[in-house]
C-alpha positions in Angstrom: 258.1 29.5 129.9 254.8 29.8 128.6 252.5 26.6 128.4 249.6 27.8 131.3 249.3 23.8 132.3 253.3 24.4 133.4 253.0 27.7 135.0 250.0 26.4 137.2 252.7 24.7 139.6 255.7 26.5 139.5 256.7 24.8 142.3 256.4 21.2 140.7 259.4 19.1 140.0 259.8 19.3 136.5 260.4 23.2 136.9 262.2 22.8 139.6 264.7 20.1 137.8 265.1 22.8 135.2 265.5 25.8 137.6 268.5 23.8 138.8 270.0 23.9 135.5 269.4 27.1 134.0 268.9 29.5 137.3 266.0 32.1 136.6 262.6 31.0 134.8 260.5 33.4 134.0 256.9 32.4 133.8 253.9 33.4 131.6 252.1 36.1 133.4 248.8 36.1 131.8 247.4 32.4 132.3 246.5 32.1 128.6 248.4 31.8 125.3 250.5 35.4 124.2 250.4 37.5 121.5 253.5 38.3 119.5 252.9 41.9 121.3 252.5 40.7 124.7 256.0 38.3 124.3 258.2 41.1 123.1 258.9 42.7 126.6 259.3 39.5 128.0 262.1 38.2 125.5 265.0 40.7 125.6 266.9 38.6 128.3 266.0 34.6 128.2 268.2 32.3 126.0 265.5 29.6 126.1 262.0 29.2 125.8 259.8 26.6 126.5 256.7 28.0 124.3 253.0 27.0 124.1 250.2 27.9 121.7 251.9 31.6 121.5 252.2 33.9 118.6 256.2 33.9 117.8 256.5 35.9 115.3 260.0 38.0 113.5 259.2 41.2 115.9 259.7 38.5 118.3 262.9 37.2 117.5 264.2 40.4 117.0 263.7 41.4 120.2 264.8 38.6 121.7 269.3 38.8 120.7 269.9 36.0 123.3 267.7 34.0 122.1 269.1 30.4 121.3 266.6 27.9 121.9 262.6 27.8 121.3 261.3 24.4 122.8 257.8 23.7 121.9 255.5 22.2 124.4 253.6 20.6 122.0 254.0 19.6 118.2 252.5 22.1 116.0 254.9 24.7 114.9 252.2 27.0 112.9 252.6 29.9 115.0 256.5 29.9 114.9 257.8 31.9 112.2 260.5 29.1 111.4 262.1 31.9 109.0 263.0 34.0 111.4 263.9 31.8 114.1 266.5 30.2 111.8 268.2 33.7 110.1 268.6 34.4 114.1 270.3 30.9 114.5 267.5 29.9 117.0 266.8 26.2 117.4 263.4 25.2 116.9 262.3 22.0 118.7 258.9 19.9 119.6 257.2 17.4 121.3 256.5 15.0 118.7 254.1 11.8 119.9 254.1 13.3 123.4 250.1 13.9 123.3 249.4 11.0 120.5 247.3 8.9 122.8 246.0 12.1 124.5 244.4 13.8 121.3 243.6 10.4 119.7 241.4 9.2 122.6 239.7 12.9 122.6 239.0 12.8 119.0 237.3 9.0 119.5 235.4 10.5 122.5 234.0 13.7 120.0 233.0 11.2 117.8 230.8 9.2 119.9 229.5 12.7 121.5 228.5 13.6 117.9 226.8 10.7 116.9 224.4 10.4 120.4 224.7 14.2 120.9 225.6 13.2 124.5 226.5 16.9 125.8 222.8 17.9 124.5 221.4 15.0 126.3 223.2 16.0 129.4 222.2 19.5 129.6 218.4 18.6 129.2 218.5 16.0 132.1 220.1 18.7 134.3 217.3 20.7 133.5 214.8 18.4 134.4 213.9 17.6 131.0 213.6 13.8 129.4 214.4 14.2 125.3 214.7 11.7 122.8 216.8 12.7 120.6 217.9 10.2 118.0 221.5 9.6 117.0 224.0 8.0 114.8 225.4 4.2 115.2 229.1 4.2 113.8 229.9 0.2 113.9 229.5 -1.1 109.9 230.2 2.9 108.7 233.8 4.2 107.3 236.0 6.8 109.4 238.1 8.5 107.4 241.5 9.4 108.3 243.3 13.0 107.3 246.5 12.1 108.4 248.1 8.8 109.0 250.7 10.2 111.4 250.7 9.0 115.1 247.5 10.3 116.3 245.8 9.4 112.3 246.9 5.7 113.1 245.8 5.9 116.4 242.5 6.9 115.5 242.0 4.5 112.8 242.9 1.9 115.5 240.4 3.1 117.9 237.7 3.3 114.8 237.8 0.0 113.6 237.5 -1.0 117.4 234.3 0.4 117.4 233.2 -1.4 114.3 234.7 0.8 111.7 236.3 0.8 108.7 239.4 3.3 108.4 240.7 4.4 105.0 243.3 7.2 105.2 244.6 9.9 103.6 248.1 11.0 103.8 250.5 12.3 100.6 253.3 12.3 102.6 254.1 8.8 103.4 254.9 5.8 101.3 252.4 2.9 100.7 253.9 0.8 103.4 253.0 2.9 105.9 249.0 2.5 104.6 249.6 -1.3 104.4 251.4 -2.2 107.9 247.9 -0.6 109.7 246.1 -2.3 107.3 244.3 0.5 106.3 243.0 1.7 102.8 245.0 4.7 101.3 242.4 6.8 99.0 242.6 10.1 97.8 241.0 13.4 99.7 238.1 13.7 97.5 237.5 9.7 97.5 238.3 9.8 101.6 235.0 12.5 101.5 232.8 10.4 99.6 233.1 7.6 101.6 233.5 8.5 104.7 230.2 8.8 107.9 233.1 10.1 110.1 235.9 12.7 108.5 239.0 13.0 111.4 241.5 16.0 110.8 245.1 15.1 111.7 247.4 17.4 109.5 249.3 20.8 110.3 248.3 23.9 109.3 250.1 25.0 106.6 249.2 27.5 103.2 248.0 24.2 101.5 246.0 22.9 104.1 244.0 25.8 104.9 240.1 25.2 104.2 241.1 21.5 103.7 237.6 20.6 104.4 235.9 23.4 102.3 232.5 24.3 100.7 233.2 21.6 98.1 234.8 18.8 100.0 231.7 18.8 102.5 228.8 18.8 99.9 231.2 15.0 99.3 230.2 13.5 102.1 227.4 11.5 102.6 224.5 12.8 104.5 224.3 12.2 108.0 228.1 12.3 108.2 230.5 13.6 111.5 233.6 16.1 110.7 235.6 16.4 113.9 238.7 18.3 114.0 241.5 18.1 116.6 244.6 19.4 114.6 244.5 23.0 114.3 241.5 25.7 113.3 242.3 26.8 109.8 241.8 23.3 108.0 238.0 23.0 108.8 236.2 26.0 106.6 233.5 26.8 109.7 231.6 28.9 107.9 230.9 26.6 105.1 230.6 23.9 107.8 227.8 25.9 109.2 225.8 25.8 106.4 226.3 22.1 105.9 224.6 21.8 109.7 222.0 24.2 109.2 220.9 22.7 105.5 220.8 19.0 107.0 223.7 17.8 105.3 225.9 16.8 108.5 224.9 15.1 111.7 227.1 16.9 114.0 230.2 18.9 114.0 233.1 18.2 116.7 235.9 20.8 117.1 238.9 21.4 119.8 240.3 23.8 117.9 239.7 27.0 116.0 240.1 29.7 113.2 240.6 32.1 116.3 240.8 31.1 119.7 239.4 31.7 122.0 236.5 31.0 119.4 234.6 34.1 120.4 233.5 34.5 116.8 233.3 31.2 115.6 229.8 30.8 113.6 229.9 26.8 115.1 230.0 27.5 119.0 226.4 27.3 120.0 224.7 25.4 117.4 223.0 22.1 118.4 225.0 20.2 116.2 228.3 21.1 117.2 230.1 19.5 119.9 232.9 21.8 121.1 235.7 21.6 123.3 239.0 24.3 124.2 241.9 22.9 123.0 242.1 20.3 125.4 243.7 17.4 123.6 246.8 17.5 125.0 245.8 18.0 128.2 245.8 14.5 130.2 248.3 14.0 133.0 250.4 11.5 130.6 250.5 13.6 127.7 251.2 16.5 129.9 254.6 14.9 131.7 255.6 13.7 128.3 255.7 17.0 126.8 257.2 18.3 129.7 259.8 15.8 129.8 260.7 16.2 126.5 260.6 20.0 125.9 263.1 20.8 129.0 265.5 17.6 127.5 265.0 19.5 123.9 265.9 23.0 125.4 268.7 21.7 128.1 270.2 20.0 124.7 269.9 23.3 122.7 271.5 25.1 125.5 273.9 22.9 126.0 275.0 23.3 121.7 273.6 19.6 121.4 271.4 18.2 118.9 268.4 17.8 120.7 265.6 15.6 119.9 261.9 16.8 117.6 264.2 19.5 115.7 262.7 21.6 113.5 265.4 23.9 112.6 268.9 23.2 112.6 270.7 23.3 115.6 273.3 26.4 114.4 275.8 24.0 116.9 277.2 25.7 120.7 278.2 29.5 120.9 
């Protein structure tokens, strides 16, 4: 078991209600997220594992021959090689919707934190100063949408409550999905154009790397707030840079990262960036839920059941 906001209370029921079932957990020993090196001592033995935002890669499988079940405690997959896992007969499984309300609710908050640049407001005022700094109102402007899965329509929810209008982009869904929320579907380039607040709500993958590039930023209109909660690789930070330092954007907000920890991330620091450590998921709700459903998913796999959030097939009991 990986996840650091599990291993903090090994002692708490949830672990306790799955040391019952399996006998020996072994915990993450570092307090952060692993490398792929780091994992590969620590898989020869286990025939589960509930993983966080680790680095699970073929050498890892490989070392791992008892391996039968990988339970993510969360629901982005990017850093499982999903190859792998399946050519060893590993079941892949998440959490999905477990942190939904969690990350939606952050994303709203980054938003508004943007537009009144609140934590630079806060920092002066602890250090005695009295700024004025002037921001950005959001009610009568357009939030865009990248994303119309659970947290994308949460968001879009949340936006027009503050006076917003959502439009959306999503090319996996059908229409119907656009037109129950009563939200505009629009292409990615249109979504850019029209858009005073861009939110990021997609997986990783080779296509959606650099989403938001060079190009897609010089769309938006000036003054406008990009603020991504989904993973670090779809936001282009270097070009986003640029965009702050040249006037172009009124704030950047970002909880995740090309490399995290972000120690070389050209947008931590700059007044016009708003950042957080990958805490979306992390609210005492979202939190249970994931756990919840990732010990279910991995007693299932275990158990040769189909468990619920698979990703790859379940290869059925040995």
């Amino acid at each position: 078991m990986t996840p650091t906001s599990l291993c903090r209370d090994p002692e708490g029921a949830s672990l306790r209600r799955l040391r019952d079932e399996v006998g020996e957990v072994v915990l993450n020993p570092h307090g952060r997220p692993l490398t792929a090196a780091e994992l590969v001592p620590l898989v020869a033995d286990v025939d589960g594992i509930i993983a966080g935002l680790d680095d699970y890669d073929a050498a890892v499988f490989e070392a791992a021959p008892r391996l039968r079940v990988l339970a993510r405690y969360g629901v982005g997959v990017d850093r499982v090689d999903l190859d792998a896992a399946a050519a060893r007969g590993v079941v892949v499984t998440r959490t999905p919707g477990a942190n939904a309300i969690a990350v939606a609710e952050l994303a709203i908050g980054l938003v508004l934190a943007a537009a009144r640049g609140i934590p630079r407001l806060d920092e002066a005022v602890r250090a005695g100063e009295w700024p004025r700094l002037e921001g950005k109102e959001l009610t009568g402007g357009t939030a865009g949408v990248v994303g119309f899965g659970a947290i994308g329509r949460l968001v879009a929810e949340r936006a027009r409550g503050l006076g917003m209008t959502a439009i959306a982009y999503d090319p996996m869904l059908p229409d119907e999905a656009f037109a129950q929320a009563g939200v505009e579907r629009v292409g990615i380039d249109e979504l850019c154009r029209r858009s005073d607040v861009v939110s990021l709500h997609v997986p990783l993958l080779p296509e959606t790397r650099h989403l938001l590039d060079a190009r897609r930023l010089s769309l938006l209109p000036p003054g406008a707030i990009v603020v991504n909660t989904a993973r670090g690789g779809l936001l282009d930070e270097a070009a986003a840079r640029r965009a702050l330092d040249e006037g172009r954007l009124h704030g950047v907000a970002v909880d995740v990262y090309e490399t995290e920890p972000p120690s070389s991330s050209p947008l931590v620091g700059h007044p016009g960036v708003v950042a957080t450590p990958h805490a979306g998921g992390h609210t005492s709700g979202a939190v249970q839920r994931m756990t919840d459903q990732s010990i279910d998913a991995l007693l299932a796999g275990l158990r040769g059941e189909q468990p619920d959030g698979l990703v790859t097939p379940a290869p059925g009991p040995r």
